[in-house]
N, C-alpha and C positions, 0 to 999 in steps of 0.2 A: 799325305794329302793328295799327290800326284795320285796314290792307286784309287783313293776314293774319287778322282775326277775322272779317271779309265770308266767306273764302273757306272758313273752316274753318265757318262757319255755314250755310253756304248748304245743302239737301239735292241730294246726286247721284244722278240715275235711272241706277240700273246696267240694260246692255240685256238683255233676258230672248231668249234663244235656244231655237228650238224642239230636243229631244233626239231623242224619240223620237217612232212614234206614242202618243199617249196620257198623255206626259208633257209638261206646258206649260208648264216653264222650263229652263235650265239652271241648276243653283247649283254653287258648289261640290263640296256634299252629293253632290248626285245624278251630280255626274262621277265624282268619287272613290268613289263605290259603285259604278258601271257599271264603272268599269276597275279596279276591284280585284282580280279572276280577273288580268289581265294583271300586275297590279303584282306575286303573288304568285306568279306563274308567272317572272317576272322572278327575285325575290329567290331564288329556289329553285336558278337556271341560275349565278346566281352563281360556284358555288363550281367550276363545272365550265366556264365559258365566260368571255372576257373580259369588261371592266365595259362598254366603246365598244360591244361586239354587241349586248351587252342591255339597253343604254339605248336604239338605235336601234332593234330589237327591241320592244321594249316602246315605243316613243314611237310606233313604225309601227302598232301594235295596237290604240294609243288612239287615233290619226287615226281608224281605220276604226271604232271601237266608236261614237265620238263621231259619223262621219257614217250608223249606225245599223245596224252589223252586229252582230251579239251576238258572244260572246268566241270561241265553237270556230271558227267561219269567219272573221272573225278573226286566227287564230290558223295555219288553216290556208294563208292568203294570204298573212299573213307568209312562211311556212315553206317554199311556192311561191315566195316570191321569193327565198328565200335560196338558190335555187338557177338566180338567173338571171345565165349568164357576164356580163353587163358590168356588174351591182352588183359584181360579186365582182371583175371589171376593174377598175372605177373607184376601187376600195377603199371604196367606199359600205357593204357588209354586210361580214364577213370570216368565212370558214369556220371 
């Protein structure tokens, strides 16, 4: 029990990732703000597209948001690749 209390005591440095320009951490916060255009752009295709498209879709969106595209390009990359035959081959995206 002692070791379990060492480790639940000890403090952990969570690692701070650069986001953007001009932004000097990653948190949580500030991912889930940045890809929230995506996540609600997501929730919206829902009703009209499978859930597999739009979670890959939207997961695609937040890789590039996260390595510091903003949302329309983006979005628009995505959208570019969904129309590339061997995603669409491989069953990776699906029409």
């Amino acid at each position: 029990m002692s070791r379990l209390n060492n480790l639940l005591g000890r403090s952990r440095r969570v690692p701070c990732f650069p986001l953007a320009p001009g932004v000097n951490s990653l948190t949580a916060c500030t991912f889930l703000l940045q890809v929230q255009p995506a996540v609600r752009h997501g929730l919206n295709e829902l009703t009209a597209t499978n859930s597999r498209h739009v979670l890959i879709e939207i997961a695609l969106m937040s890789y590039l948001m996260g390595m510091g595209f903003d949302y329309r390009t983006a979005h628009a990359i995505v959208e570019a690749w969904e129309s590339d035959e061997q995603l669409l081959l491989e069953g990776i995206l699906s029409e």
